[in-house]
C-alpha positions as CSV (number, residue, x, y, z in Angstrom):
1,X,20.8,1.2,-13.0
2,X,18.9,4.6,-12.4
3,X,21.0,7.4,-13.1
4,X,19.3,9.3,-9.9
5,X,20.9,6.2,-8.2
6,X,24.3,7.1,-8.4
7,X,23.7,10.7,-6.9
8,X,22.3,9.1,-3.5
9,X,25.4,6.5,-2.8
10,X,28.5,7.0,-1.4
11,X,29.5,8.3,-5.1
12,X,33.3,9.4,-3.8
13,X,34.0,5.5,-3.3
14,X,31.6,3.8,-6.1
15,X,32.5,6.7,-9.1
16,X,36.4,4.9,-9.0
17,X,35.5,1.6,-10.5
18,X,33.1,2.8,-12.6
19,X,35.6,5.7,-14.1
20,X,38.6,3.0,-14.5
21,X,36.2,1.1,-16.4
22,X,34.9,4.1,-18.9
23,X,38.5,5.1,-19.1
24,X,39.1,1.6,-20.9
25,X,35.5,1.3,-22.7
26,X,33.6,4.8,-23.4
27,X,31.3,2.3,-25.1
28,X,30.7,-0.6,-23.7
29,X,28.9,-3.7,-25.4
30,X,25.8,-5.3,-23.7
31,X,27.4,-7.5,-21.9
32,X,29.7,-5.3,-20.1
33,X,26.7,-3.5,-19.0
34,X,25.0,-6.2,-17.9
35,X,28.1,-6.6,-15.6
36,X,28.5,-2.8,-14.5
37,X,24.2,-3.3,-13.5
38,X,25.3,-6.2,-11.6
39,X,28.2,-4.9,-9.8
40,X,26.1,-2.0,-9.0
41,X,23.1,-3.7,-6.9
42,X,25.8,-6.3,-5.7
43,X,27.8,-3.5,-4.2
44,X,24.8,-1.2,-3.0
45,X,22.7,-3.6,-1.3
46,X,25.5,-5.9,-0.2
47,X,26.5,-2.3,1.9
48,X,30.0,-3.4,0.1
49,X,31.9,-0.1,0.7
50,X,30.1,0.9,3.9
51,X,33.7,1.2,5.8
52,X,35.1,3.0,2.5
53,X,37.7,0.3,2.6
54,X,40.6,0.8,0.0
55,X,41.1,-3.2,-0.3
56,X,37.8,-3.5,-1.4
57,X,38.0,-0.7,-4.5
58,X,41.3,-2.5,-5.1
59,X,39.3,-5.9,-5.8
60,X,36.9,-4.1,-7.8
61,X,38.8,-1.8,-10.2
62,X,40.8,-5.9,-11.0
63,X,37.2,-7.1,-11.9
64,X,36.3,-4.0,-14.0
65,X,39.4,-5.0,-16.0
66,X,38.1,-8.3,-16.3
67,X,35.1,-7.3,-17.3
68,X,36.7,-4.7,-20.2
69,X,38.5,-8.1,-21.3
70,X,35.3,-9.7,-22.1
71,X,35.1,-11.6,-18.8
72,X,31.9,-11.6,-16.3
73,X,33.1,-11.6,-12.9
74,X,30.3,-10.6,-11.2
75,X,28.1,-13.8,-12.1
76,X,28.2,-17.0,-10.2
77,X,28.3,-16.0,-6.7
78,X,26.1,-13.6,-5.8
79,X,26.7,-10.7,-2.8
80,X,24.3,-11.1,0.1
81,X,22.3,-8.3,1.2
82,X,22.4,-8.1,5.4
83,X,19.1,-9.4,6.4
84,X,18.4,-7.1,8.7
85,X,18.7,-4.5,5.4
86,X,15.5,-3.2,5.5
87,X,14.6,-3.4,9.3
88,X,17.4,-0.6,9.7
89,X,16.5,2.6,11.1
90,X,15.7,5.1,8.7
91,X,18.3,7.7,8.9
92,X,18.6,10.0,5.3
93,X,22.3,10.1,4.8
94,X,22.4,6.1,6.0
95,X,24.4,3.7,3.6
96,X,21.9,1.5,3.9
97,X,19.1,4.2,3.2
98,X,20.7,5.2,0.0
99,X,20.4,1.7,-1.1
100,X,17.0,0.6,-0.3
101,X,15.8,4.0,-2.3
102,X,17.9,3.3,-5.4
103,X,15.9,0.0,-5.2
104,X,12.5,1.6,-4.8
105,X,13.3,3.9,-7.5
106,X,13.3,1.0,-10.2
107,X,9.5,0.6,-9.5
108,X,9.0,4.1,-10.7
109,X,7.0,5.0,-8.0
110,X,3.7,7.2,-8.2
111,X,2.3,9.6,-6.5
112,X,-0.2,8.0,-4.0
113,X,-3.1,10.7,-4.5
114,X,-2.9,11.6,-8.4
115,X,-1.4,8.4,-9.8
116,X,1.4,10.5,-11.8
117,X,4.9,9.2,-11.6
118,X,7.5,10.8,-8.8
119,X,10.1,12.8,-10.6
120,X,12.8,11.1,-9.3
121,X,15.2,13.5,-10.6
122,X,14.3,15.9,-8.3
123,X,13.7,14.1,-5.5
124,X,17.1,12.4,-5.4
125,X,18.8,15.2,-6.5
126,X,17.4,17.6,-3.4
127,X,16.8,14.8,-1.5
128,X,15.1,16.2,0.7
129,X,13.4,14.2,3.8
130,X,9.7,15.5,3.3
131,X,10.1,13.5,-0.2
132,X,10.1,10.6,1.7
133,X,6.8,9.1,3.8
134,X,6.1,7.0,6.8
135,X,3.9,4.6,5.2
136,X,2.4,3.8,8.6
137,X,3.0,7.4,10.1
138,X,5.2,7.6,12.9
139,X,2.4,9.6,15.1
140,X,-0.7,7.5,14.2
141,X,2.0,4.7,15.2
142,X,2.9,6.5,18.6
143,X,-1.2,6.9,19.5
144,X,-1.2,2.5,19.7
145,X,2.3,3.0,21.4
146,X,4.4,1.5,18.7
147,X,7.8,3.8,19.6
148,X,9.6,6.1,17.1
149,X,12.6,3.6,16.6
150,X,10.2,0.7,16.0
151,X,8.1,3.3,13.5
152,X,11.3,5.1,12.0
153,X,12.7,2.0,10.0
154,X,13.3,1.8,5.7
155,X,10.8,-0.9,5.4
156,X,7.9,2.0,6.5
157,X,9.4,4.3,3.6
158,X,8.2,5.3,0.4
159,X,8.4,8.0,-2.6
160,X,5.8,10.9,-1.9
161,X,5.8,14.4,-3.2
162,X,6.4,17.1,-0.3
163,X,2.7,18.3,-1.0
164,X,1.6,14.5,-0.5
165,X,3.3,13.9,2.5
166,X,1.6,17.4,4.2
167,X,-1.4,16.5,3.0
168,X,-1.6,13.0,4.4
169,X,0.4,13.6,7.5
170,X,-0.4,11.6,10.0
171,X,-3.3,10.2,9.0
172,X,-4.0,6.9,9.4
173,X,-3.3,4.2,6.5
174,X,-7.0,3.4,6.6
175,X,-8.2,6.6,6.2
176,X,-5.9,7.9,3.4
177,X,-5.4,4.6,1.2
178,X,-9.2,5.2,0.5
179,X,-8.2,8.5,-1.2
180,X,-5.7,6.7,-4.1
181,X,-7.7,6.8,-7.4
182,X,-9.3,3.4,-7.9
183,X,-8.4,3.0,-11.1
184,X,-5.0,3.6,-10.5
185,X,-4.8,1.5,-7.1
186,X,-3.3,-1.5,-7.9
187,X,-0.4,-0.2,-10.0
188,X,0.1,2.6,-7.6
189,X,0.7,0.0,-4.8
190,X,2.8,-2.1,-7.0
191,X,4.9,0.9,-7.5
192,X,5.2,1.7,-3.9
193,X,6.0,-2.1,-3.1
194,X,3.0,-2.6,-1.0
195,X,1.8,-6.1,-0.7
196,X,-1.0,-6.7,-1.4
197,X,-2.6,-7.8,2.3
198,X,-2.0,-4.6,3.2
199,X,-4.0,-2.9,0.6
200,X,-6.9,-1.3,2.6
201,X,-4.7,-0.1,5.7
202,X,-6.0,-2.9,8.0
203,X,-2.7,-5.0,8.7
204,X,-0.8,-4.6,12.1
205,X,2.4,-2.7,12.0
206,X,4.2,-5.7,12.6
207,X,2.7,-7.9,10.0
208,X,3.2,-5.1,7.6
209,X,6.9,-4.8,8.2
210,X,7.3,-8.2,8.0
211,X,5.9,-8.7,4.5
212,X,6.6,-5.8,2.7
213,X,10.4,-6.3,4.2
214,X,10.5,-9.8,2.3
215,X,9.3,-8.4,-0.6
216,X,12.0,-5.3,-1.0
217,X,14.3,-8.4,-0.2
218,X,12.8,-10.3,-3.2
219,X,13.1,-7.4,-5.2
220,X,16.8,-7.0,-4.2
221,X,17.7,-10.2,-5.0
222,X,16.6,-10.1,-8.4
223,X,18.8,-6.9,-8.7
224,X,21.9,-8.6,-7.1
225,X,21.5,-11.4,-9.8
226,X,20.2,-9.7,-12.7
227,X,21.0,-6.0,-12.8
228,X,17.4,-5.6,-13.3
229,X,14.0,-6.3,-12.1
């Protein structure tokens, strides 16, 4: 679990399970936090406490005793994440934002023009939305007469510096894909969780969404069941 993680999710409702549990075990062994990884994706990308619902933190602070007792609740069944996660509008302060970028952080995304890694730190931290890029840019998009809310959605998201993003701007994926270091490309695009058929800028919007939005899904679901990619 990225520590930048926890800054980005709804940290008044998640911080109560996870203190009740530290409360009981400051140190915990490595199974226990196994189990704290795994309750963490389960409840991010399963949108658990979207409502904020007390019943819910109830359910969990039982299972953090469990797990303090030696027992691993959160194996065997596994949360589902909605399907419809990543197809979301993108909207900053969106539960379901928060979530899908604590999962893109665990790449340890670069940055798409020098190859060095995103300081995470202080992106999350500022979290600020010119840190965050339209893959497919939401103007190049509007010029083939793909709308805003069909452009705007978490699957079209990456990490990119503030510099980056005003430097690439609008431009289309083509055009500035050619300017990644070639060196660097493949692990760059790894990084950024782009498939690899979309790897010179060529694929539809549509086809584009479609993929990498499976593979964010694969990536989750490894999360969910693991705690780790």
């Amino acid at each position: 679990m990225n520590g930048n993680c926890k800054r980005v999710l709804n940290v008044c409702i998640m911080i109560i399970p996870m203190v009740n549990f530290y409360a009981e075990i400051p140190r915990p062994n490595a199974i226990q936090v196994s189990q704290l990884r795994k309750w963490f994706w389960q409840c991010a990308l399963s949108l658990r406490y979207k409502a904020g619902t007390n019943r819910l933190v109830l359910e969990d602070l039982g299972k953090m005793t469990q797990v303090a007792n030696g027992g691993v609740p959160f194996d065997g069944k596994i949360a589902k994440m909605p399907d419809d996660l990543f197809k979301r509008t993108w909207r900053i302060n969106s539960t379901a934002a928060k979530a899908s970028l604590c999962l893109m952080a665990q790449l340890r995304p670069k940055s798409f023009l020098t190859g060095s890694e995103v300081d995470l730190g202080t992106v999350l931290s500022a979290y600020n939305a010119r840190q965050f890029h339209h893959i497919y840019p939401k103007a190049f998009l509007k010029a083939q007469g793909i709308t805003f809310h069909t452009a705007n959605v978490i699957a079209n998201i990456c990490f990119l510096s503030a510099s980056e993003n005003n430097h690439i701007s609008d431009k289309n994926p083509k055009e500035y894909f050619q300017k990644i270091p070639k060196d660097q490309k493949d692990d760059i695009f790894e990084a950024s969780v782009i498939p690899k058929q979309a790897r010179d800028g060529r694929l539809p919007f549509d086809e584009f969404m479609k993929i990498r939005s499976a593979k964010l899904k694969e990536i989750g679901q490894k999360l969910i069941a693991k705690g780790m990619i």
